[in-house]
N, CA, C and O atoms as a GROMACS GRO file, in nm:
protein
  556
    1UNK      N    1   3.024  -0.789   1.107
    1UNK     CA    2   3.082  -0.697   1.010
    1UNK      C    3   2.992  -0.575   0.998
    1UNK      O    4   2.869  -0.577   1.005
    2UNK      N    5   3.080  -0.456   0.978
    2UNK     CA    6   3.004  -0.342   1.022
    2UNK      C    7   2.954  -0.308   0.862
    2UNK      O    8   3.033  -0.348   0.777
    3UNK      N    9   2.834  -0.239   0.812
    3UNK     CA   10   2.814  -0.243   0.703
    3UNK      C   11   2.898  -0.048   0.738
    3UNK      O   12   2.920   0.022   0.837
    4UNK      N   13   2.922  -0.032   0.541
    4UNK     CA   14   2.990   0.122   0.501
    4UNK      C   15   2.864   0.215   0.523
    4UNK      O   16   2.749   0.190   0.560
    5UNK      N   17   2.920   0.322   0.489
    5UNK     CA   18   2.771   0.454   0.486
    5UNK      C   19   2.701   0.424   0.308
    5UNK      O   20   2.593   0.461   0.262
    6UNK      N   21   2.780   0.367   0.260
    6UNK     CA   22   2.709   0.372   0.131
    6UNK      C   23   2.657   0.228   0.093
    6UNK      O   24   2.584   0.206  -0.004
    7UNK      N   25   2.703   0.128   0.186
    7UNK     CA   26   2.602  -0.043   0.187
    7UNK      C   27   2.492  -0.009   0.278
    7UNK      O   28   2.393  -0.074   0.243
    8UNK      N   29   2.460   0.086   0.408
    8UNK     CA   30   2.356   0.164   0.445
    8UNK      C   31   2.233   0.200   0.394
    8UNK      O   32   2.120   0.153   0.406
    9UNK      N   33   2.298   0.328   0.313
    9UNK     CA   34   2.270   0.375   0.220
    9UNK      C   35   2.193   0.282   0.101
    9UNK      O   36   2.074   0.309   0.087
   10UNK      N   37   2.235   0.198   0.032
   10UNK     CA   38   2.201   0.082  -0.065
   10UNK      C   39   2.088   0.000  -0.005
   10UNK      O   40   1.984  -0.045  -0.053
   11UNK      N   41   2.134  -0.004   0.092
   11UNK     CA   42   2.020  -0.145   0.223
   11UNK      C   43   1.901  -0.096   0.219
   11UNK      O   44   1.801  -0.156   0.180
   12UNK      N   45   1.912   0.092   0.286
   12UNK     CA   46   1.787   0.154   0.321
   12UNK      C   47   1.736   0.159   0.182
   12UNK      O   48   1.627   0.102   0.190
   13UNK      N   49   1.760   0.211   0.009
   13UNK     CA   50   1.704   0.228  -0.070
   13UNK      C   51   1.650   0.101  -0.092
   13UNK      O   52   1.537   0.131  -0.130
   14UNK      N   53   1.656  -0.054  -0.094
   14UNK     CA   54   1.618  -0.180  -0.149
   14UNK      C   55   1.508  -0.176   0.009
   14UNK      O   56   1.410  -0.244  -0.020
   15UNK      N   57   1.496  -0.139   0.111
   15UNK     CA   58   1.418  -0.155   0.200
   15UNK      C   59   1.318  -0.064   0.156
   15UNK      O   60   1.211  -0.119   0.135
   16UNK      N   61   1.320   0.051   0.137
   16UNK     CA   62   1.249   0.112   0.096
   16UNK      C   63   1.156   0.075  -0.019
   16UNK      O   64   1.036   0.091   0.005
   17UNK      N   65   1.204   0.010  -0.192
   17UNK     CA   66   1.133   0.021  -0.237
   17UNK      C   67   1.043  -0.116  -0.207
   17UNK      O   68   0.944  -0.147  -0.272
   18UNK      N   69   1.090  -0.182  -0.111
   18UNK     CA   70   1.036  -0.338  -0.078
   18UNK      C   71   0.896  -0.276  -0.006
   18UNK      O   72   0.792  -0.280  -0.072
   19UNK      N   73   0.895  -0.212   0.146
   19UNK     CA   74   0.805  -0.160   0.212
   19UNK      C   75   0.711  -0.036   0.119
   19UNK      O   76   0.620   0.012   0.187
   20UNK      N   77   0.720   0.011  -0.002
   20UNK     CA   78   0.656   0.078  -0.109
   20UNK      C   79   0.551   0.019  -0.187
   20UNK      O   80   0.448   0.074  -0.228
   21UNK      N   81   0.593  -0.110  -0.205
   21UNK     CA   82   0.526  -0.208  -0.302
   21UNK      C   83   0.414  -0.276  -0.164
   21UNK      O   84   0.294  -0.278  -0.191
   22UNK      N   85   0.459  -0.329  -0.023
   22UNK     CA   86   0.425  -0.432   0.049
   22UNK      C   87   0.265  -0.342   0.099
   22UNK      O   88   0.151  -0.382   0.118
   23UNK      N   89   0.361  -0.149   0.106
   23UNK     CA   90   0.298  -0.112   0.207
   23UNK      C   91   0.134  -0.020   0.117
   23UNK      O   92   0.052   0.049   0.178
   24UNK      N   93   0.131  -0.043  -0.004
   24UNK     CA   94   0.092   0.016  -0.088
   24UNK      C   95  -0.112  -0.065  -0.084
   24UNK      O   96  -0.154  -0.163  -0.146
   25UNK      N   97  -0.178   0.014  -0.001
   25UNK     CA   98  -0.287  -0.015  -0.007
   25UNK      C   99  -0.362  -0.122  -0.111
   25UNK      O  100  -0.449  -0.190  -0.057
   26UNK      N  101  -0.341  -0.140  -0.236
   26UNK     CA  102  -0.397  -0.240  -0.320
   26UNK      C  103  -0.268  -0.373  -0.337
   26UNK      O  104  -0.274  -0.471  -0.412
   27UNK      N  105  -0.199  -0.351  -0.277
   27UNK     CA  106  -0.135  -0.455  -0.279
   27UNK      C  107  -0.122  -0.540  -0.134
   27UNK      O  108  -0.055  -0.640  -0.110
   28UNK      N  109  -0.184  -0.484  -0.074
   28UNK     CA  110  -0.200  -0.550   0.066
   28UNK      C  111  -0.370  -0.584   0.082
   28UNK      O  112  -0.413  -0.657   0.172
   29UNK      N  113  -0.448  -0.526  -0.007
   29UNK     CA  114  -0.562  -0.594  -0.010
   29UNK      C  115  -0.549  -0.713  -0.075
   29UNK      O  116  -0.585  -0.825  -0.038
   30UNK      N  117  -0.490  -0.675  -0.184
   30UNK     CA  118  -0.493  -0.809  -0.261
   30UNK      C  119  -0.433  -0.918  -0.208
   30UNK      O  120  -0.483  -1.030  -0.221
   31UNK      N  121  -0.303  -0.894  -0.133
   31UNK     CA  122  -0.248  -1.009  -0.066
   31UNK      C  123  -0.335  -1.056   0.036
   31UNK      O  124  -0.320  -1.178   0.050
   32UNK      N  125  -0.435  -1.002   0.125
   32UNK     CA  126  -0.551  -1.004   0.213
   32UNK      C  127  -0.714  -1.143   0.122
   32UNK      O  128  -0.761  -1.251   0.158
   33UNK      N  129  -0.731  -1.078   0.035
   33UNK     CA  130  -0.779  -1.185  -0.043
   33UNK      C  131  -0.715  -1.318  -0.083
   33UNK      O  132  -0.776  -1.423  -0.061
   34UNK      N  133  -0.623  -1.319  -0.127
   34UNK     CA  134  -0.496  -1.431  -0.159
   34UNK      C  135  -0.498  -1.491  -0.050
   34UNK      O  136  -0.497  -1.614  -0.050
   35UNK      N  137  -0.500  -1.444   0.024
   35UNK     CA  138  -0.467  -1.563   0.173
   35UNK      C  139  -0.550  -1.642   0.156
   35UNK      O  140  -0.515  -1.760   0.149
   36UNK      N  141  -0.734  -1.594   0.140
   36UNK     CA  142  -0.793  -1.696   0.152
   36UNK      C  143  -0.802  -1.812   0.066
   36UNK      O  144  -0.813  -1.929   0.103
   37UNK      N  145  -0.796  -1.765  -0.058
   37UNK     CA  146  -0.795  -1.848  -0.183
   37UNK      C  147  -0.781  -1.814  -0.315
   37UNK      O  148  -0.834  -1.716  -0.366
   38UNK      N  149  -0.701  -1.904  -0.380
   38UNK     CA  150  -0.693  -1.862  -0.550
   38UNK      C  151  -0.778  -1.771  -0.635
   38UNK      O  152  -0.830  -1.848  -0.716
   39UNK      N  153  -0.819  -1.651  -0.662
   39UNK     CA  154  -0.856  -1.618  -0.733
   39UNK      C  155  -0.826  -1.594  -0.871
   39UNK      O  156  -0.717  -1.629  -0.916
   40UNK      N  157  -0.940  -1.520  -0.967
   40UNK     CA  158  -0.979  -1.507  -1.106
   40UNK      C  159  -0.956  -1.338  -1.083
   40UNK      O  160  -0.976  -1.318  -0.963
   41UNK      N  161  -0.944  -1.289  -1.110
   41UNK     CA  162  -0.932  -1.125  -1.190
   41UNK      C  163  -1.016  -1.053  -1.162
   41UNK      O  164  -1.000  -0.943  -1.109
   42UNK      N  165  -1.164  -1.125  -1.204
   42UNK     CA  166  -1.282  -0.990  -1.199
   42UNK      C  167  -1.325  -1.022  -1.072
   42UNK      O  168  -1.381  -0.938  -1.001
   43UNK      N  169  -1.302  -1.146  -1.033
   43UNK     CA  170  -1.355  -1.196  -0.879
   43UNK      C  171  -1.267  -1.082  -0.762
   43UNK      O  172  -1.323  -1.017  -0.673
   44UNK      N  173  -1.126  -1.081  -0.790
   44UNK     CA  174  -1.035  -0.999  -0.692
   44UNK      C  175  -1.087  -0.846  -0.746
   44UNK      O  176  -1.108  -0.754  -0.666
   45UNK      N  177  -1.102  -0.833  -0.864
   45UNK     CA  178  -1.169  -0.694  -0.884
   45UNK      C  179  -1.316  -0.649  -0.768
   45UNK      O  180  -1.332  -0.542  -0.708
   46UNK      N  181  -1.377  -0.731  -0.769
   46UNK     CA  182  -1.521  -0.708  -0.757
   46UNK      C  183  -1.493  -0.687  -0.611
   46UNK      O  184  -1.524  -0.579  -0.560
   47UNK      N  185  -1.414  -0.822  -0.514
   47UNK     CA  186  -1.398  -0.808  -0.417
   47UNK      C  187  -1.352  -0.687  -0.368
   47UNK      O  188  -1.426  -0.629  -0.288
   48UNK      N  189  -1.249  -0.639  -0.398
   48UNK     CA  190  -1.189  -0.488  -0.371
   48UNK      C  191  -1.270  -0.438  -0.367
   48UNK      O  192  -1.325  -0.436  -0.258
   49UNK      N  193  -1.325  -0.372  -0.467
   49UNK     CA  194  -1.422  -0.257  -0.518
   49UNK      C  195  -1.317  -0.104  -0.515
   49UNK      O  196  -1.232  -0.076  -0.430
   50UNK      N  197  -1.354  -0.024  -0.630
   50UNK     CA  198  -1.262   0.093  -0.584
   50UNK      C  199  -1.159   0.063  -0.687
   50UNK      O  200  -1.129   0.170  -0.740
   51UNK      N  201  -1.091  -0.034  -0.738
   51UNK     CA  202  -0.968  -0.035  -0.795
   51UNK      C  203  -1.016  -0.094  -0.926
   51UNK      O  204  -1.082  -0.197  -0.942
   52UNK      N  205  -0.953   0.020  -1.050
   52UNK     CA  206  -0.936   0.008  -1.121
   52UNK      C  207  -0.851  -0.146  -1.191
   52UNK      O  208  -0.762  -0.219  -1.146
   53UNK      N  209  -0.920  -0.146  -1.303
   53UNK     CA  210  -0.863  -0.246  -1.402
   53UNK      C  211  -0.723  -0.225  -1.428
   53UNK      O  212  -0.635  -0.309  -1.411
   54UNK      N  213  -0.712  -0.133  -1.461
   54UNK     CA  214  -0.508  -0.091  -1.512
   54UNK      C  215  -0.491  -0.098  -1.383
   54UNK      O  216  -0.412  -0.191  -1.368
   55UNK      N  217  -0.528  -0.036  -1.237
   55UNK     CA  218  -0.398  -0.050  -1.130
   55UNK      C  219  -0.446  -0.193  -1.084
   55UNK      O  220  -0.364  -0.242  -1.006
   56UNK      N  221  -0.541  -0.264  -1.105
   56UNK     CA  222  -0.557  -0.429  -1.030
   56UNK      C  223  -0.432  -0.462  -1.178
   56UNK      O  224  -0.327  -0.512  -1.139
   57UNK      N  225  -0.439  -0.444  -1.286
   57UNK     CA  226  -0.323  -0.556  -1.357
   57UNK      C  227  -0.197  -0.497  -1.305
   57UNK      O  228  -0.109  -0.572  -1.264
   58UNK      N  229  -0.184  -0.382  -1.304
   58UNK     CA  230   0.001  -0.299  -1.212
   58UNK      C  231   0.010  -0.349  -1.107
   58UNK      O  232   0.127  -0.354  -1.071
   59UNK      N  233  -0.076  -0.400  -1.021
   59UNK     CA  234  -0.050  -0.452  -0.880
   59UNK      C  235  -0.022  -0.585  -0.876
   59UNK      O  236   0.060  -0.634  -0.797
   60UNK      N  237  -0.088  -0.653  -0.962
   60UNK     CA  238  -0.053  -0.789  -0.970
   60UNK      C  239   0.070  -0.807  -1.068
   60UNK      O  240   0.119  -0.919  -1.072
   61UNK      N  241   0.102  -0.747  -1.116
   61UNK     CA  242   0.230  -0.762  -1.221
   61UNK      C  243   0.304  -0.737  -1.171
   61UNK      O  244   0.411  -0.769  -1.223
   62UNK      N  245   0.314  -0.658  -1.026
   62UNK     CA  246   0.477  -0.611  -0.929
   62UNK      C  247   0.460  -0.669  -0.849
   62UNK      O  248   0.551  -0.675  -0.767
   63UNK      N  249   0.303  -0.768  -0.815
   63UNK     CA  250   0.323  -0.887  -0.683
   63UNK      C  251   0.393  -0.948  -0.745
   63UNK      O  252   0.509  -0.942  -0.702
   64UNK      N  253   0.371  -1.046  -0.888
   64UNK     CA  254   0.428  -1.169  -0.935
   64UNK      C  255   0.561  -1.130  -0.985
   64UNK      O  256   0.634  -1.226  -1.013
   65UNK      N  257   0.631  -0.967  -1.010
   65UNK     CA  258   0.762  -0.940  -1.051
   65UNK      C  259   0.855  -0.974  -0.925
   65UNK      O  260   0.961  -1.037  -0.924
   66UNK      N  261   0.780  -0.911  -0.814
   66UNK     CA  262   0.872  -0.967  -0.645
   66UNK      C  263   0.844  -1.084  -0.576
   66UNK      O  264   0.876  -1.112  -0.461
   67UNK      N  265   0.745  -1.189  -0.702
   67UNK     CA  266   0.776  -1.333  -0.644
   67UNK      C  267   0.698  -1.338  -0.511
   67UNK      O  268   0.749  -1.393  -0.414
   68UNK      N  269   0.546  -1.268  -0.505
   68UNK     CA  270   0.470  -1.258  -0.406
   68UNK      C  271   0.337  -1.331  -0.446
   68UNK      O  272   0.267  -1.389  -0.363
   69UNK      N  273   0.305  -1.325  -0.586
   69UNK     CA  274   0.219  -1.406  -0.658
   69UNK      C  275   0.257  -1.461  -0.772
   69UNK      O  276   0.348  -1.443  -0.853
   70UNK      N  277   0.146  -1.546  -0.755
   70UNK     CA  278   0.186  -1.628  -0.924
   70UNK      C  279   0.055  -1.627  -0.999
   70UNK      O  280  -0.056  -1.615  -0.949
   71UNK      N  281   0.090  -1.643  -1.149
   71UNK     CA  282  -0.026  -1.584  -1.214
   71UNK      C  283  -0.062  -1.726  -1.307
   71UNK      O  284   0.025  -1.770  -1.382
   72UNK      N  285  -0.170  -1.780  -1.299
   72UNK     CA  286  -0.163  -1.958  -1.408
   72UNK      C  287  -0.232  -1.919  -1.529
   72UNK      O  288  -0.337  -1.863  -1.496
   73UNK      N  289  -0.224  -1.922  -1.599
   73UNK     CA  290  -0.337  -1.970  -1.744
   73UNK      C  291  -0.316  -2.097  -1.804
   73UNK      O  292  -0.213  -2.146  -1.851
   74UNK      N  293  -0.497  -2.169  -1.787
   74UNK     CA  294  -0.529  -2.232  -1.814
   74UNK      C  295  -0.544  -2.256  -1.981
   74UNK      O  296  -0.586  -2.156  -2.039
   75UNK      N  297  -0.523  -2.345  -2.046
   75UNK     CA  298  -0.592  -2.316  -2.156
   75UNK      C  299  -0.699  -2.387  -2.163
   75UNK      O  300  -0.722  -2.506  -2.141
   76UNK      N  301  -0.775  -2.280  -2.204
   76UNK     CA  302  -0.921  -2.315  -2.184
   76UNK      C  303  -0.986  -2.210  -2.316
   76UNK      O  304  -0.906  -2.127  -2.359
   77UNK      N  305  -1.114  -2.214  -2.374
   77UNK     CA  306  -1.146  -2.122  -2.467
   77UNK      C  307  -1.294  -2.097  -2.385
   77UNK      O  308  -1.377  -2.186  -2.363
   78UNK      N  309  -1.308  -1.930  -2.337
   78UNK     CA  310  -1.186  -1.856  -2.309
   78UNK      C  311  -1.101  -1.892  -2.213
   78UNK      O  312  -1.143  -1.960  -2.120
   79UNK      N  313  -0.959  -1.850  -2.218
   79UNK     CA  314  -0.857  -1.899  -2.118
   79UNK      C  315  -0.890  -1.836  -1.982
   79UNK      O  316  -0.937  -1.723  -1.967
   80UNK      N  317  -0.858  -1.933  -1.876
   80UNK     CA  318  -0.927  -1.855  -1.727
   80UNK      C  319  -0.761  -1.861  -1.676
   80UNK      O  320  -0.676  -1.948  -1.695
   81UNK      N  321  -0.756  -1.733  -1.606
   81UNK     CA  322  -0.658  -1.706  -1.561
   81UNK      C  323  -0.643  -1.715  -1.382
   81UNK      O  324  -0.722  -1.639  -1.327
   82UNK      N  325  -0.566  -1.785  -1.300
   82UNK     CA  326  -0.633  -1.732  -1.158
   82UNK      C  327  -0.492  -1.688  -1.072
   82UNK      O  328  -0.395  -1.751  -1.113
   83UNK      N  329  -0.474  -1.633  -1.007
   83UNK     CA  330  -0.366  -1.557  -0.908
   83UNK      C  331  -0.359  -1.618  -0.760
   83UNK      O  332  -0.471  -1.614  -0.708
   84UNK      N  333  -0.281  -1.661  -0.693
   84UNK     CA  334  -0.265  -1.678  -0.569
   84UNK      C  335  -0.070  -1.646  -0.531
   84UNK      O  336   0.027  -1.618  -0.600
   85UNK      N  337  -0.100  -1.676  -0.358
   85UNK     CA  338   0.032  -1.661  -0.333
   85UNK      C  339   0.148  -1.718  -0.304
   85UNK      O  340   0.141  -1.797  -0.210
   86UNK      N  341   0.262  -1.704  -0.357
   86UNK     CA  342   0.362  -1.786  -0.372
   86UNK      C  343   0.392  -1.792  -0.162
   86UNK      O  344   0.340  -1.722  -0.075
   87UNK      N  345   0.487  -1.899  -0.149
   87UNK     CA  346   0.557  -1.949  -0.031
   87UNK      C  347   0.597  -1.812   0.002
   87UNK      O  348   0.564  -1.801   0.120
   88UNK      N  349   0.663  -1.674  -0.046
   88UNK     CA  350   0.712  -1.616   0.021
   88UNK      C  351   0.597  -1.471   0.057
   88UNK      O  352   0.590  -1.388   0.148
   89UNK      N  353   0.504  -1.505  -0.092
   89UNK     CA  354   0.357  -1.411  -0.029
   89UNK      C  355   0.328  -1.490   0.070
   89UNK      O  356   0.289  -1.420   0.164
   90UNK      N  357   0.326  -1.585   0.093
   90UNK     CA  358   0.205  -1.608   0.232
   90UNK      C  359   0.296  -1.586   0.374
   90UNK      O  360   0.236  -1.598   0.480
   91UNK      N  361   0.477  -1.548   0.378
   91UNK     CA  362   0.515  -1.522   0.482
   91UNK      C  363   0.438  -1.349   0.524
   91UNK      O  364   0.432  -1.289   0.631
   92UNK      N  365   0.395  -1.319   0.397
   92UNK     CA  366   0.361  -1.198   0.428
   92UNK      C  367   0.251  -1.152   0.521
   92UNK      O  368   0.240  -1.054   0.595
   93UNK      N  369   0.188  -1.233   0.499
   93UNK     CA  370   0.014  -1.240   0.580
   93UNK      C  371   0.051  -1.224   0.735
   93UNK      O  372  -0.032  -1.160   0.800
   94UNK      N  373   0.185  -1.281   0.817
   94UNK     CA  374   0.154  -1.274   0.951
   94UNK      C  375   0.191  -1.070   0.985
   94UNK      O  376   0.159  -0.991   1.074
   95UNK      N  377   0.244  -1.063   0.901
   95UNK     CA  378   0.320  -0.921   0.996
   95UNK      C  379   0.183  -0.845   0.889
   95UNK      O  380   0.151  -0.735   0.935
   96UNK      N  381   0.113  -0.880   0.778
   96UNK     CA  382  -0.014  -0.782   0.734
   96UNK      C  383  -0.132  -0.783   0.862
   96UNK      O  384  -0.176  -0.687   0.926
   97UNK      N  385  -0.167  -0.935   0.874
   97UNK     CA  386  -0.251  -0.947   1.014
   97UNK      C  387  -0.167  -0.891   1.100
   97UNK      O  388  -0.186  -0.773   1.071
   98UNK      N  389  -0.078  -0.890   1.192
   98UNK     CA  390  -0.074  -0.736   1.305
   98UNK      C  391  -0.037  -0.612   1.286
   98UNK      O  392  -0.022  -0.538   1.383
   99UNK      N  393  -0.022  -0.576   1.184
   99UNK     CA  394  -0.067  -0.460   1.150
   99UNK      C  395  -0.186  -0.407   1.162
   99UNK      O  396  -0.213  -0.310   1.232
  100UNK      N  397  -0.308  -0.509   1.049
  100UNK     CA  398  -0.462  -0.452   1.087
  100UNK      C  399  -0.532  -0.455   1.222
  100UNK      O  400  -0.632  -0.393   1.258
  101UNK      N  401  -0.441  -0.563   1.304
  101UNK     CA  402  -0.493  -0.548   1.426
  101UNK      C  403  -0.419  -0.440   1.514
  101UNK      O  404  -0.462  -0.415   1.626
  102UNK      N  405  -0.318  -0.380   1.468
  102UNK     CA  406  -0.248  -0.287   1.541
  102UNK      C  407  -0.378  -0.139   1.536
  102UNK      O  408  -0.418  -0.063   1.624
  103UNK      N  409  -0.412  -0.150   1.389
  103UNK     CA  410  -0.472  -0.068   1.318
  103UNK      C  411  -0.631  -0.056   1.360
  103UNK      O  412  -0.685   0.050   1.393
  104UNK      N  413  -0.697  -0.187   1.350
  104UNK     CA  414  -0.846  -0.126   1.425
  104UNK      C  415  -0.790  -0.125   1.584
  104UNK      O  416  -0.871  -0.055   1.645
  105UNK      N  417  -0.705  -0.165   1.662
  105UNK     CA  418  -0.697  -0.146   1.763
  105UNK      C  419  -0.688  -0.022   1.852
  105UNK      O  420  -0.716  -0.012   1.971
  106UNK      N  421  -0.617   0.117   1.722
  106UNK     CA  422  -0.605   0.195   1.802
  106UNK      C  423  -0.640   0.307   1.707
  106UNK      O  424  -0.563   0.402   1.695
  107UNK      N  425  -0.762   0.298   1.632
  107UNK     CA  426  -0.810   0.354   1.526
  107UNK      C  427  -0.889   0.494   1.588
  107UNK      O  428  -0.905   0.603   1.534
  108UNK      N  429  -0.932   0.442   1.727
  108UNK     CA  430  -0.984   0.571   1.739
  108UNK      C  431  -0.908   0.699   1.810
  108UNK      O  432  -0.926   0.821   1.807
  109UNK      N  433  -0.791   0.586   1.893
  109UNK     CA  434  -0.699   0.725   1.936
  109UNK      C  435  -0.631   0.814   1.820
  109UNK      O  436  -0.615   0.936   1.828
  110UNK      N  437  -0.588   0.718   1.695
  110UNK     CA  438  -0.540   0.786   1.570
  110UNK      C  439  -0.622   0.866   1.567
  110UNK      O  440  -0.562   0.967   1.531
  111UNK      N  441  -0.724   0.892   1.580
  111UNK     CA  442  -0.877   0.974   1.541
  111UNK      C  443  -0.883   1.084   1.613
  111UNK      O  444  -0.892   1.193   1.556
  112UNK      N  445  -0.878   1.076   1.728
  112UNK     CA  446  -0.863   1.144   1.790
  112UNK      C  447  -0.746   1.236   1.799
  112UNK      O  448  -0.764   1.356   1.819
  113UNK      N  449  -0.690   1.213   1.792
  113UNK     CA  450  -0.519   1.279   1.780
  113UNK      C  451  -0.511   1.338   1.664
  113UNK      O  452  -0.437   1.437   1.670
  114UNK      N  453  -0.566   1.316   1.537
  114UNK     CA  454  -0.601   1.408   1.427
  114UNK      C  455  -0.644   1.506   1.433
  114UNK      O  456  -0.596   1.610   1.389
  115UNK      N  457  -0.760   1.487   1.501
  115UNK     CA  458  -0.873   1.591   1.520
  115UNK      C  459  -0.819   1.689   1.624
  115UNK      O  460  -0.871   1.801   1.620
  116UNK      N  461  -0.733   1.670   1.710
  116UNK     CA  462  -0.657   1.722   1.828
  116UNK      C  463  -0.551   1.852   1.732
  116UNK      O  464  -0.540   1.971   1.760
  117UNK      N  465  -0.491   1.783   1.627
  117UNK     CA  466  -0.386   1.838   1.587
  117UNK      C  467  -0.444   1.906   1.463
  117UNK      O  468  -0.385   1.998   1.407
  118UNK      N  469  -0.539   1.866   1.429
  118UNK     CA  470  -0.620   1.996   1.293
  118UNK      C  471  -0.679   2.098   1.401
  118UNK      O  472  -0.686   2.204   1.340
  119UNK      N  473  -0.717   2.114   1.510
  119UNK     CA  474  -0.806   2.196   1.546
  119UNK      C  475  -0.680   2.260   1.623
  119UNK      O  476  -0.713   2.377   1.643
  120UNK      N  477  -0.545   2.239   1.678
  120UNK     CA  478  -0.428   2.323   1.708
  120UNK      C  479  -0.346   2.392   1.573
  120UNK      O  480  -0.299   2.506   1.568
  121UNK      N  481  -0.344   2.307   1.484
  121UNK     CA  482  -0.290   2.396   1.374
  121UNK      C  483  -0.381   2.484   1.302
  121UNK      O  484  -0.333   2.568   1.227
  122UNK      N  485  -0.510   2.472   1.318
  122UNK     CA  486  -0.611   2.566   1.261
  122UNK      C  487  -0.576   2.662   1.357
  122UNK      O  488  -0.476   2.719   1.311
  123UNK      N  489  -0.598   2.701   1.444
  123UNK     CA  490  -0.554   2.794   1.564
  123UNK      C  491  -0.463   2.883   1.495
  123UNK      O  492  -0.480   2.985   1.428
  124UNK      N  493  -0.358   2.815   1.530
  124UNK     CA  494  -0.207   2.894   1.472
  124UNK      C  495  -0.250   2.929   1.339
  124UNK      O  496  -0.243   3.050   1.317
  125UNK      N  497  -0.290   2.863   1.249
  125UNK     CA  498  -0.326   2.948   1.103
  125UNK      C  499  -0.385   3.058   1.108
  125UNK      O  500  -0.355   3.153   1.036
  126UNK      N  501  -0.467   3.060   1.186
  126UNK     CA  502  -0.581   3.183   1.241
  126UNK      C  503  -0.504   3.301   1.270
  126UNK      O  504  -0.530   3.412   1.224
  127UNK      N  505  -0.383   3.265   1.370
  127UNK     CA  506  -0.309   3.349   1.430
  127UNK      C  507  -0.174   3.405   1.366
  127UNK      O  508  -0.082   3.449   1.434
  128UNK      N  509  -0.175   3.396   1.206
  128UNK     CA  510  -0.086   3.446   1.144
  128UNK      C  511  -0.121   3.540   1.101
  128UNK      O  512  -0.239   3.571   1.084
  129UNK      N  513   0.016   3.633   1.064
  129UNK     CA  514  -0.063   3.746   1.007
  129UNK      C  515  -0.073   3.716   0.843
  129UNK      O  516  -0.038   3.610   0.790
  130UNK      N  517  -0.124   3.824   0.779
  130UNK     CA  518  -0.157   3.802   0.679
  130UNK      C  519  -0.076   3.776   0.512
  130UNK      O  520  -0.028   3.876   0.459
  131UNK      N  521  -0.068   3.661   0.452
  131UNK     CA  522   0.049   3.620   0.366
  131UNK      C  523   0.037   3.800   0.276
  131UNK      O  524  -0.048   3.880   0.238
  132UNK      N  525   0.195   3.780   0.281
  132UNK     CA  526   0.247   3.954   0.192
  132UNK      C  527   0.217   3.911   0.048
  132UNK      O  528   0.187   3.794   0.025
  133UNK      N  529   0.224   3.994  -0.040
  133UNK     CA  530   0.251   3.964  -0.171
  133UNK      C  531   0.328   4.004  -0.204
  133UNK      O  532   0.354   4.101  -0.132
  134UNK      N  533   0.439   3.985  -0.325
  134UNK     CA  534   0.521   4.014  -0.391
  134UNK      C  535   0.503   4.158  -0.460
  134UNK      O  536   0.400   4.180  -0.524
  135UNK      N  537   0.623   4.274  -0.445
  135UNK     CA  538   0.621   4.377  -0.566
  135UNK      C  539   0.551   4.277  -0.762
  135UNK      O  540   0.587   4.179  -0.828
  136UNK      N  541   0.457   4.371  -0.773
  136UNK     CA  542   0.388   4.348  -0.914
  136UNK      C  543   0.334   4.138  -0.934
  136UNK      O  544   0.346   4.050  -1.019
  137UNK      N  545   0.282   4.148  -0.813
  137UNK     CA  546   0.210   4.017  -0.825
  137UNK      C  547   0.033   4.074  -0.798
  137UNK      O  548  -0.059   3.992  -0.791
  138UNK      N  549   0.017   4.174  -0.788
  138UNK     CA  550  -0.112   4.192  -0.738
  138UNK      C  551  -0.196   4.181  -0.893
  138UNK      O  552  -0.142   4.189  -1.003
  139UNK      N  553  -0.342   4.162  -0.867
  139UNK     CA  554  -0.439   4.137  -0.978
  139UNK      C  555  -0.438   4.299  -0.990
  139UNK      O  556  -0.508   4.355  -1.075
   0.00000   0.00000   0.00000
C-alpha cells in the first residue's frame, strides 16, 4: 500500500522528531553510559562532564518520556534514584556503536574536507566585492 503525500508528510515529521531526541549529543552519551550499567544522577553527571544539571534532568525525562529509560526510586532516607535502559533503549546501542565507529573511522577525512572547504570559501569571500549599504544606514 502506497502511503498519501500527507501520511509522508506525517511519517517524515514523527521520524524526524524521533532522530532529534536519538541524534541529540547528550542523549546519546547518556544512552552510551546506560549500556554499561545502571546509574545514579551525579555518577552519569560526573561521567559526562560538560552537561548541566537542568539539561542531564531534560534529557533523561525525554529518554524515559520515549520509553528509552527508566527512572527507579528507592525509598531510602535519602532516596537514591538510579536510571538505566529499557528493552527498546538497548535496541538502540547497535546502530549508536556504528555510528561512532563510522565516526572515528573517518574523522580525519571529515577534517580534512573542512579545512578544504573553509580555505575555498574564504577565497571566494576575499573575492567579493564590497557589501553596499543601504540609502541612510551609514554611521
Amino acid at each position: 500500500m502506497a502511503l498519501g503525500s500527507s501520511d509522508k508528510v506525517e511519517t517524515c515529521n514523527a521520524m524526524g522528531d524521533i532522530l532529534n531526541r536519538i541524534g541529540d549529543k547528550w542523549s546519546v552519551m547518556i544512552v552510551g553510559f546506560l549500556a554499561r550499567k545502571k546509574m545514579r544522577f551525579n555518577e552519569l553527571r560526573n561521567a559526562i562532564g560538560g552537561i548541566s544539571q537542568r539539561m542531564l534532568t531534560l534529557t533523561l525525562r525525554n529518554l524515559e518520556r520515549d520509553g528509552l529509560v527508566t527512572r527507579t526510586v528507592f525509598p531510602e532516607i535519602p532516596p537514591r534514584v538510579e536510571y538505566e535502559l529499557t528493552e527498546l533503549g538497548r535496541t538502540l546501542t547497535g546502530p549508536l556503536e556504528a555510528l561512532w565507529d563510522w565516526a572515528e573511522a573517518h574523522q580525519s577525512e571529515v577534517s580534512v574536507a573542512r579545512r578544504r572547504y573553509d580555505l575555498d570559501h574564504a577565497e571566494a569571500a576575499d573575492k567579493r566585492p564590497p557589501e553596499r549599504r543601504y540609502a541612510g544606514a551609514e554611521r
